[in-house]
N, C-alpha and C positions, 0 to 999 in steps of 0.2 A: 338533927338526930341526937339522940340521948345515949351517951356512952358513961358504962356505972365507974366506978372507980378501981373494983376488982380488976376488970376488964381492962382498965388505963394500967396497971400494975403487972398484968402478966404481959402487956403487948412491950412493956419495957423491959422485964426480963428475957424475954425472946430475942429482944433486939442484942442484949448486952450478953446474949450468950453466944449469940451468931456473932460477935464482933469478936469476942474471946475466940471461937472455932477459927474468925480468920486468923485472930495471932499468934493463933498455934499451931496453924500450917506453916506460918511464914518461920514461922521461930523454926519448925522445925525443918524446913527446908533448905535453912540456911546451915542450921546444923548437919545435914545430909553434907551440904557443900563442903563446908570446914572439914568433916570427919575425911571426906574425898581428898580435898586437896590436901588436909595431913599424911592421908596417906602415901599423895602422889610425891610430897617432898621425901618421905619417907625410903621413898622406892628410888627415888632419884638418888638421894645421898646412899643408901646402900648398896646402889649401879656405880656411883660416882669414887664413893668411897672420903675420902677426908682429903685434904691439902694441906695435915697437921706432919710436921718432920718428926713426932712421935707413933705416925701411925707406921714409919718402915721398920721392917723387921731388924732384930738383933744380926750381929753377923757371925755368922760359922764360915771356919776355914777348912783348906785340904785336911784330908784323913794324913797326909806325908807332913802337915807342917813349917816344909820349909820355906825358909827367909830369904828371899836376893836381894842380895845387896844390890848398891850404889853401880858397881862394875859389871854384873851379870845384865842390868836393864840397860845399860850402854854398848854392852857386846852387842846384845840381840837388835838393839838397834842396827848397830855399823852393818848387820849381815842381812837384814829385813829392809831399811831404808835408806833411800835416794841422799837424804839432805837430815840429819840427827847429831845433835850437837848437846854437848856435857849440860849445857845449865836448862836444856829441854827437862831433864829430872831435877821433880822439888824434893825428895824427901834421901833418906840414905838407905833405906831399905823395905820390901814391898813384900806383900803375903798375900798366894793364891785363895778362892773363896771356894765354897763349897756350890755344889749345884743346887742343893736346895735352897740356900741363901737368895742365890741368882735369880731364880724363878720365883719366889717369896717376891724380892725386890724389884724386879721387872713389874710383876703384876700391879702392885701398889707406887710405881713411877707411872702407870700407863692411868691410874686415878688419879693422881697429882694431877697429872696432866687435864684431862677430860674434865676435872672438878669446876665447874664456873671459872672454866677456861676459851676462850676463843679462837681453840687450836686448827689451825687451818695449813694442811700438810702440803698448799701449792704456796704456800711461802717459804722465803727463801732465810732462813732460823736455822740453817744446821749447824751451825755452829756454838748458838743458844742454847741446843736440846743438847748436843755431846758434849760441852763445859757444865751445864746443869747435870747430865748423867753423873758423870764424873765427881763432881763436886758430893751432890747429893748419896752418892755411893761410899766416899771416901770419909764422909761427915760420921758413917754410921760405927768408924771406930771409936767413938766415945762412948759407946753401948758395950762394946767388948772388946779392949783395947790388947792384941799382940805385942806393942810397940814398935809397928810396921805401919805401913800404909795398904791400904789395900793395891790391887794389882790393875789399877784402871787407869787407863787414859783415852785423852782427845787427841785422834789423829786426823790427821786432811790428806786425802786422797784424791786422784784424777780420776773422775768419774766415767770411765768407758764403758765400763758393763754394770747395767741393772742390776741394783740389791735391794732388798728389803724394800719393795716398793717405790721406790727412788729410779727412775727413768735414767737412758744413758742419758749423755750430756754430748751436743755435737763439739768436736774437738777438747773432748773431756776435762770439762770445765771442773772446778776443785768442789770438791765436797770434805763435809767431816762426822766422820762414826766415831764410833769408841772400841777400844782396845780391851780385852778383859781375860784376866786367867781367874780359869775355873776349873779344878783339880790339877792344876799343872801344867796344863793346855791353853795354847793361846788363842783368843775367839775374837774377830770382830762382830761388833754388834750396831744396829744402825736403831738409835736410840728415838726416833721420830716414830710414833704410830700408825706406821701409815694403814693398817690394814685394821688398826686395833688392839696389835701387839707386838711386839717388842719379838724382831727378827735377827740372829744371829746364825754364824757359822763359822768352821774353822780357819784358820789364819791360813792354812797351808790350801782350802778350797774356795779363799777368799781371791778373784779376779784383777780387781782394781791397785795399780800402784800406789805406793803407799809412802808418801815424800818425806812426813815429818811428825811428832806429835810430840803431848804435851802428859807427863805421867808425876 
């Protein structure tokens, strides 16, 4: 059979146009994908939030200001705890924080956390998460420095009654939260997410005995 040459010529553009059509679904399918999964990282880092020590917030303190000293966080101990001893305190004096600070910081601790982390709340870290509380809270006076330390510490408790998601313990095995003054008022807080968020309450409707801690 006799095929002209015209005919040899468009049956190769045809072909070469149908090949281009596939590589431009493909091309573009994967760009579908890419645009997706940028966005899913997207969405994930703005759920997650950063694991940068620049992303917590500056710190504000009470609207009162004041400073305790070295002997006022040792009183309060002798009268709150079992077992508290002078070189439990690092610093010589410590300044209450503001609540909106608090919740600022809580939020963006509970990102820390979660950020391409493999935080898993039936391990046994509490004392990981309340020395990192701590730490990480007390870091943020170089932002706006009182000449005080913030008002936070790691304390260890006997765990008898349920807090912040944290089950009792049979013959109340030790646990440890953190200790926080926030306008003046003392708060513990149980710095593990266990729900999500960052659970606290008042020292004075706080349950569990409270042996020793580290401020």
């Amino acid at each position: 059979m006799f095929v002209s040459e015209e005919y040899k010529n468009k049956l190769e553009e045809s072909k070469k146009k149908m090949k281009n059509q596939k590589k431009g679904l493909i091309f573009g399918g994967l760009a579908v994908i890419a645009v997706g999964l940028g966005m899913l990282i997207l969405a994930q880092k703005d759920k997650h939030g950063s694991n940068s020590i620049d992303d917590f917030p500056i710190p504000s303190y009470s609207e009162s200001g004041k400073i305790l000293d070295y002997s006022e966080i040792t009183s309060f101990g002798r009268r709150k705890y079992s077992n508290f001893f002078k070189n439990n305190i690092l610093d010589r004096e410590y300044i209450s924080i503001s609540q909106e600070f608090f919740e600022e910081f809580n939020s963006k601790f509970v990102s820390f956390i979660f950020y391409r982390a493999a935080y898993d709340h039936k391990s046994y870290e509490c004392n990981h998460y309340a020395l990192l509380y701590k730490s990480l809270m007390q870091m943020q006076v170089t932002k706006n420095d009182p000449n005080a330390s913030i008002a936070v510490g790691a304390v260890v408790v006997k765990n008898e009654f349920e807090f912040g998601g944290v089950q009792l313990s049979e013959g109340g095995a030790l646990h440890m939260v953190c200790q926080v003054m926030i306008e003046d008022e003392w708060y513990i807080v149980e710095p593990q997410p266990m729900q999500g968020y960052i659970e606290y309450i008042h020292i004075d409707d706080y349950k569990n005995p409270i042996l020793y801690g580290i401020f």
